[in-house]
N, C-alpha and C positions, 0 to 999 in steps of 0.2 A: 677282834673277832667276836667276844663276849658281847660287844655292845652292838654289832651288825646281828647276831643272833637274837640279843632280848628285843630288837626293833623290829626285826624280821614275826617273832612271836605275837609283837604287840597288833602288828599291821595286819597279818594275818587271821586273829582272833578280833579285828574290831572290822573287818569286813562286813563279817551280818548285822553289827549295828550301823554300818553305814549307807547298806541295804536297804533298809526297815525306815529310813526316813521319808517324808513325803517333801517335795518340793513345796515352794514357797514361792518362786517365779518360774511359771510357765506359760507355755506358747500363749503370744497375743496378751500379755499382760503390761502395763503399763503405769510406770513408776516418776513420781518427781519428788526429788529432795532437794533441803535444803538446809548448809553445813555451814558450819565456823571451822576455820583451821588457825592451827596452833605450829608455829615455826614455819620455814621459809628459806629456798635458797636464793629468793629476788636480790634481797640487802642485806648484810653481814656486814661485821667492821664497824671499827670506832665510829662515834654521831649519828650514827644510824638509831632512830626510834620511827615504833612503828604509831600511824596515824589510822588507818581505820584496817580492822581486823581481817586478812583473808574471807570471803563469806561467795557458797559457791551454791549455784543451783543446777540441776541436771536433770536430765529426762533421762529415762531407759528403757527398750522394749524388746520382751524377748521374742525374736522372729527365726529359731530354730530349736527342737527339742530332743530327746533322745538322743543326746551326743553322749557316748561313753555312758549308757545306760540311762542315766536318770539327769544328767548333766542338758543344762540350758546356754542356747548362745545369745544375747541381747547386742541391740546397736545402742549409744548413747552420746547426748549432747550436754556440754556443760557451757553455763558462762561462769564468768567470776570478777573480782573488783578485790583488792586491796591497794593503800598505798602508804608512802613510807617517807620521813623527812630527815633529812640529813643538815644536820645543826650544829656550827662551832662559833661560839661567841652571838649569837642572835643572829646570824647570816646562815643561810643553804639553801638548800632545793628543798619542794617538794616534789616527791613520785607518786605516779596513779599508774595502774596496773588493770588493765582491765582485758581479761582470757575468753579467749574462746574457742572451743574444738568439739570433735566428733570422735568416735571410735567403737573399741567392741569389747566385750564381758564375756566372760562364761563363769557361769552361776553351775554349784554342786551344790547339792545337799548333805549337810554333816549331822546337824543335830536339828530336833522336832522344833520349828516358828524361829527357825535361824536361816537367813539367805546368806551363803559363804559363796566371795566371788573373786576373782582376777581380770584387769581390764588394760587395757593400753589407748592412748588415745592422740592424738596430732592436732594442734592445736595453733592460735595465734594470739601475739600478746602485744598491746596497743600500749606503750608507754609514753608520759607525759610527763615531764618536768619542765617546774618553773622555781623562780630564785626566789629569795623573799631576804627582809630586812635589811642592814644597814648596805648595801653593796657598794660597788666602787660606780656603781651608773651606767653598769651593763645593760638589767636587766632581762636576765637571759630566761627565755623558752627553749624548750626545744621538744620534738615528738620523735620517734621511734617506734618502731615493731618488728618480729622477727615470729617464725615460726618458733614452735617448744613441741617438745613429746613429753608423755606423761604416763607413767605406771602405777598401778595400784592392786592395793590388795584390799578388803574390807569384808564386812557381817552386817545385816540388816535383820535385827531382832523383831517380829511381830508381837503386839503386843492383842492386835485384832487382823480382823482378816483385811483390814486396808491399812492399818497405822501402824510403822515401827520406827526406832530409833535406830542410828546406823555410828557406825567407826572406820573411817578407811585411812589405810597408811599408803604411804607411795611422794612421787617425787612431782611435785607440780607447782600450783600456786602454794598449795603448804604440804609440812611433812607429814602431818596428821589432822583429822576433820572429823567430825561432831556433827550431827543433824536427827532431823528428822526426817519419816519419809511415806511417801500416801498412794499405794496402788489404788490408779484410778480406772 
């Protein structure tokens, strides 16, 4: 009860500073970044190394405002590429990964040249593997793809009125992401 009250306090009294913010993505604004992510639920498990880094680009653009006061709703487009080789004794596959989807954001504003957002998105993912080294003379290919959904959470810091660094966590091509990012 102690701790639902001291949160109650907190939330309460940081109202007016959440007020007092100005946006950082507003209506008809338009965003492209471009991230490295760090972890993954593609491949997991023994032999598994990874071969070229999750690396994602995306568009975003806010095309609703005053939601929930000062709150923005954006549509957004990602692609993406990583892939991953599965090795035991000089023999496996390599995987290629390559994402793509659309979905939607809403961006609040918490603190001053900080864009804090939540997003969901639907997506499609283009798999490819192929074998490599000593085999038995298979030579196996093969392609796959499957829809994926994806959530996230992230901050897009300004550093000027078009350039910020960003951090988003969530469940996708990776579990966490790095970039940079340039309203244009």
């Amino acid at each position: 009860m102690k701790k639902l009250f001291a949160f109650t306090l907190v939330a309460v009294f940081s109202l007016p500073l959440l007020q007092a913010q100005e946006s950082m993505f507003n209506l008809g604004d338009k965003v492209v970044s471009l991230g490295i992510g760090f972890g993954t639920s593609l491949y997991s498990g023994s032999y598994y190394t990874r071969g070229f880094p999750p690396l994602t680009l995306s568009y975003n653009q806010a095309v609703k405002d005053d939601v929930l006061e000062k709150g923005v709703i954006g549509i957004i487009g990602a692609v993406g590429y990583t892939s991953y080789k599965w090795d035991y004794l000089g023999w496996g596959y390599k995987y290629s990964n390559i994402f793509f989807g659309g979905g939607g954001t809403f961006h609040y504003p918490v603190l001053d040249k900080l864009d804090t957002y939540v997003g969901l998105m639907i997506g499609y993912n283009i798999v490819t593997a192929n074998e490599y080294g000593t085999s038995t003379g298979w030579d196996y290919s093969s392609n796959s793809s499957s829809f994926v959904f994806a959530g996230f959470i992230g901050a897009r810091y300004y550093f000027t009125e078009q350039f910020a660094a960003y951090a988003q966590l969530g469940y996708g091509i990776s579990y966490f992401t790095i970039g940079v990012a340039l309203k244009l």
